[in-house]
C-alpha positions in Angstrom: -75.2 -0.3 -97.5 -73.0 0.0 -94.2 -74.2 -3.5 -93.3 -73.5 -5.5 -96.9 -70.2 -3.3 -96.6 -69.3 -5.2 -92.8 -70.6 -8.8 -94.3 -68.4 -8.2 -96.9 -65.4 -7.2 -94.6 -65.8 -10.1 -92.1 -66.4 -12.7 -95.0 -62.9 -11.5 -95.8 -61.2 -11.6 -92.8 -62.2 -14.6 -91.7 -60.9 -15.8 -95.1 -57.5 -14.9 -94.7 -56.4 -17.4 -92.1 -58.2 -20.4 -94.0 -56.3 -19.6 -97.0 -52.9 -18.9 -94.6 -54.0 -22.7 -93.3 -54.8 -24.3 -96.3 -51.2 -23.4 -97.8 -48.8 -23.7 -94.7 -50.8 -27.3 -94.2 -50.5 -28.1 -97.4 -47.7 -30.9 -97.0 -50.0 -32.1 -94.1 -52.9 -32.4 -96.0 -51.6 -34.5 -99.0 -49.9 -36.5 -97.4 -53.3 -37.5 -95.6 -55.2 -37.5 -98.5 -52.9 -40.1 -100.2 -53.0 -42.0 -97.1 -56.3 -42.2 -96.8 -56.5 -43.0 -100.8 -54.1 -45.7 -101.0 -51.8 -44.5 -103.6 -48.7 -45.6 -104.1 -45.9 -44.3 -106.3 -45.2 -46.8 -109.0 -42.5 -49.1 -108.7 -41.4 -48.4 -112.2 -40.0 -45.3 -110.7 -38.9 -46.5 -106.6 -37.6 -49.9 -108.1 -40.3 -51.7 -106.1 -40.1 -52.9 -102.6 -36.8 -54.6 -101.5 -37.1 -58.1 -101.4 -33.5 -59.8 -100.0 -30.8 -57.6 -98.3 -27.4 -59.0 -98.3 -25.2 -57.8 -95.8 -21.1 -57.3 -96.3 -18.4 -56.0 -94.3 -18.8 -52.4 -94.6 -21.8 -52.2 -96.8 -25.0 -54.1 -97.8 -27.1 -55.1 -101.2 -30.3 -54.0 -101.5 -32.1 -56.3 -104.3 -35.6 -55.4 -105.2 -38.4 -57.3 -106.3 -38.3 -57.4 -110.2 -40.8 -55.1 -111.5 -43.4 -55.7 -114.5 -46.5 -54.1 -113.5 -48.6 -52.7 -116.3 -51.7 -51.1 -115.4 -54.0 -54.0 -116.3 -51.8 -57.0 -116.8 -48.2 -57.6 -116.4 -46.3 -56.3 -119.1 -43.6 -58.6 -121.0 -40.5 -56.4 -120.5 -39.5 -55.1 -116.9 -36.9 -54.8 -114.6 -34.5 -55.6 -111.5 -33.2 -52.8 -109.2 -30.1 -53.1 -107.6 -29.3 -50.7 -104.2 -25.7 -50.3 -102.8 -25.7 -48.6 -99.1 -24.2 -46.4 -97.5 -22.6 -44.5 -100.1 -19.8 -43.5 -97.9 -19.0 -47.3 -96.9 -19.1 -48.5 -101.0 -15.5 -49.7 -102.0 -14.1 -48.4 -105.8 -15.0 -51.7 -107.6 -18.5 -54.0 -106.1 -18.9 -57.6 -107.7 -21.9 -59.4 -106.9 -23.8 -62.3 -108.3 -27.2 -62.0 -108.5 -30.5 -64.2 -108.0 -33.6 -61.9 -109.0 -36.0 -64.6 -109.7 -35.2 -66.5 -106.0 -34.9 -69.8 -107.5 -31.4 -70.6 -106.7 -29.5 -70.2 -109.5 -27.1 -67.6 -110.3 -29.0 -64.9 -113.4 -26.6 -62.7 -114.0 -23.1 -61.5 -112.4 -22.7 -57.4 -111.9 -19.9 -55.3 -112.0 -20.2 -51.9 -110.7 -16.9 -49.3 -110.4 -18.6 -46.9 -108.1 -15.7 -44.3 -108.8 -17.0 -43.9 -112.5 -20.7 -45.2 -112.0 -20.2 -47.9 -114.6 -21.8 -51.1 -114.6 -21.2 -54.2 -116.5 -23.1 -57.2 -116.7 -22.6 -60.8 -117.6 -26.2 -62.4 -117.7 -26.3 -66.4 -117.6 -30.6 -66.1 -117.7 -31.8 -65.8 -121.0 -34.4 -63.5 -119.6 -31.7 -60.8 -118.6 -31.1 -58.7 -121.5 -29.2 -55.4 -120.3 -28.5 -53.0 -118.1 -31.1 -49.9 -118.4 -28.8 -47.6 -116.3 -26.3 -46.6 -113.0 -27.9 -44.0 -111.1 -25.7 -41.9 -107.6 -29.2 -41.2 -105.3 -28.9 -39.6 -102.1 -27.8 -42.2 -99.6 -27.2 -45.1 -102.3 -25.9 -46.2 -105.3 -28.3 -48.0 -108.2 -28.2 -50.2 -111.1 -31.6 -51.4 -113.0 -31.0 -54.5 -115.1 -33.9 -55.0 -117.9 -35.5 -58.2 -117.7 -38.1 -60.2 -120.2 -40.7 -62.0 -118.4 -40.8 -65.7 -118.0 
C-alpha cells in the first residue's frame, strides 16, 4: 500500500511542473506549431500582403494586393485594402487615386477625412463597386473597397 501510495505521490509531483510548462509556454508553443504547419491567417481578415507603398511627405500608402481567395477557387466578389501610416503623421482630409489592378490606369479615386473616418469613393473601373468599410487600427488607418472580379 505505502508503495502504490509514493508512485502515486511522485507521478504527481513530477506532473505539476509539466502542466506549469505546458501553460506559461503556451504562446511559445503555438506559435511553433503554426510555424511548423504553415498556416496563415486569411487575407480576408489582414487585407492580404502589401503590394505597392507610396511614400508622401509626412505619411505613406499602404495598397494591398486585392483579395479573392475562396477556399477552392477564386471567388467572383472580393476586395482592395487601403493602409494610411502613421496615424499620428495622417493630415484631416487624404485624396489619393488608386491603381489596384497595376495596369496603369487610374480605378477609382478615394476620399478619406481621417477626423470623422469617412470615406468616399469615385470608381472609374466598372469592377469597383463600393466601399465595404473605414476602420482606426492600432498604428493605421483602413479603408476596403469591394471589388468584382475580372
Amino acid at each position: 500500500m505505502r508503495i502504490k501510495a509514493f508512485i502515486g505521490y511522485t507521478i504527481a509531483m513530477l506532473a505539476i511542473p509539466i502542466a506549469l510548462l505546458t501553460f506559461i509556454g503556451m504562446n511559445f508553443f503555438s506559435h511553433k506549431l503554426v510555424e511548423s504547419t504553415g498556416i496563415q491567417v486569411s487575407p480576408w481578415f489582414t487585407g492580404a500582403a502589401v503590394a505597392k507603398t507610396i511614400e508622401h511627405e509626412h505619411y505613406r500608402t499602404l495598397l494591398h494586393r486585392p483579395v479573392f481567395d475562396g477556399l477552392f477557387t477564386e471567388k467572383s466578389e472580393g476586395f482592395v485594402q487601403i493602409d494610411w501610416e502613421p496615424l499620428d503623421a495622417l493630415p484631416a482630409a487624404i485624396t489619393e487615386d488608386v491603381d489596384y489592378n497595376a495596369d496603369g490606369i487610374i480605378d477609382f479615386r478615394i476620399e478619406y477625412d481621417t477626423t470623422t473616418n469617412i470615406a468616399t469613393l469615385t470608381p472609374y473601373n466598372p469592377n469597383v463597386i463600393a466601399i465595404e468599410g473605414s476602420y482606426i487600427l492600432k498604428q493605421r488607418r483602413a479603408v476596403r473597397v469591394n471589388l468584382y472580379h475580372q
